[in-house]
N, C-alpha and C positions, 0 to 999 in steps of 0.2 A: 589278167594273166591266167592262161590257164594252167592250172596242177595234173598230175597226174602219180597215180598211188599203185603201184604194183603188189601183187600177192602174189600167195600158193606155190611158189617154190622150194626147193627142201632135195631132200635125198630120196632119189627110186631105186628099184632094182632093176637089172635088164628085164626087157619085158613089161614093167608097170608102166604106169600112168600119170601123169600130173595136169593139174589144169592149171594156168598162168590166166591172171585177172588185172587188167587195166582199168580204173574210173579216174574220169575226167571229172573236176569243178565244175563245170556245166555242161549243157545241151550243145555238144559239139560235132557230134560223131556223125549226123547226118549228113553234114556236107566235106567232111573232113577225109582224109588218106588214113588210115592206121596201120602202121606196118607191126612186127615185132623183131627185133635183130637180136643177135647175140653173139656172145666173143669169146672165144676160149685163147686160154694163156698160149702169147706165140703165134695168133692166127690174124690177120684182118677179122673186123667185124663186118658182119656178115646178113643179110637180108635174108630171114627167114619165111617169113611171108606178110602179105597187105593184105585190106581189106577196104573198099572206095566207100562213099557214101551210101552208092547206088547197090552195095552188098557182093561184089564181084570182085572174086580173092585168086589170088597166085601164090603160087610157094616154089620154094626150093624143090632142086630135082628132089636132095636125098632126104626129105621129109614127105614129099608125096603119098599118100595113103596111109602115113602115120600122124598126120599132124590135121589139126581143123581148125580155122580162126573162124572165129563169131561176132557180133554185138548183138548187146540190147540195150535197145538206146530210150528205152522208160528208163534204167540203171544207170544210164553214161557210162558203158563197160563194157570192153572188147577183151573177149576171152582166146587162150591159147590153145586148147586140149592136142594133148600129147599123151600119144598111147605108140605101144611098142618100142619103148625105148632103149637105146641103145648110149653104151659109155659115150661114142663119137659125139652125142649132146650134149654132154658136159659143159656149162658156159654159163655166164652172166648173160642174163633176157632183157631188151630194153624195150619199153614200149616207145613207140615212135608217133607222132600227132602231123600232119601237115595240114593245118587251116587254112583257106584260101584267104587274101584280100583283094576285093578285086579293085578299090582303090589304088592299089597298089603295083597291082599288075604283077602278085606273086602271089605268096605265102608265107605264113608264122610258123617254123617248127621248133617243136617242144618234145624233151626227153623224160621218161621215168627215170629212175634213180637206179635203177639195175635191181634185179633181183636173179641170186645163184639156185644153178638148174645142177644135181649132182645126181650123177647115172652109175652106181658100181653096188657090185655081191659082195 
């Protein structure tokens, strides 16, 4: 089964930075989807942005050129960095996992536990 551990959330100011940090219980992320979503009180939850096996990432319009997902997969950890932030961020972050089976002819998805993103002066 696989785990996943979220960090590095906490409180910024508008403007600052935070990095959000996912590791995985094993050598997963190569072949795997990682998304990260998040939900703020009142909203749908929301697809922030992914990252494929093959390292080839989409995001949300309103995080474009503020947001960067990453892995490094010697660490099993797919990282969030968030720079330029604004209140509008505000939310619980969830890391998202889709592992292929291809037995299966789908996938296993598996959730972090949420970790709080708080954006205010």
């Amino acid at each position: 089964q696989v785990q996943l551990v979220e960090s590095g959330g906490g409180l910024a100011q508008p403007g600052g930075s935070l990095r959000l940090s996912c590791a995985a219980s094993g050598s997963i992320f190569n072949n795997a989807r990682v998304g990260w979503y998040r939900q703020a009180p009142g909203k749908q939850r929301e697809l922030v942005a992914t990252i494929t096996g093959g390292d080839s990432a989409n995001y949300t319009e309103s995080v474009k050129g503020r947001f960067t997902i990453s892995k490094d997969s010697a660490k099993n950890t797919v990282y969030l960095q968030m720079n330029s932030l604004k209140p509008e961020d505000t939310a619980v972050y969830y890391c998202n996992v889709r592992l292929p089976i291809v037995r299966l002819g789908g996938y296993m998805e598996y959730w972090g536990q949420g970790i709080q993103v708080t954006v205010s002066s």
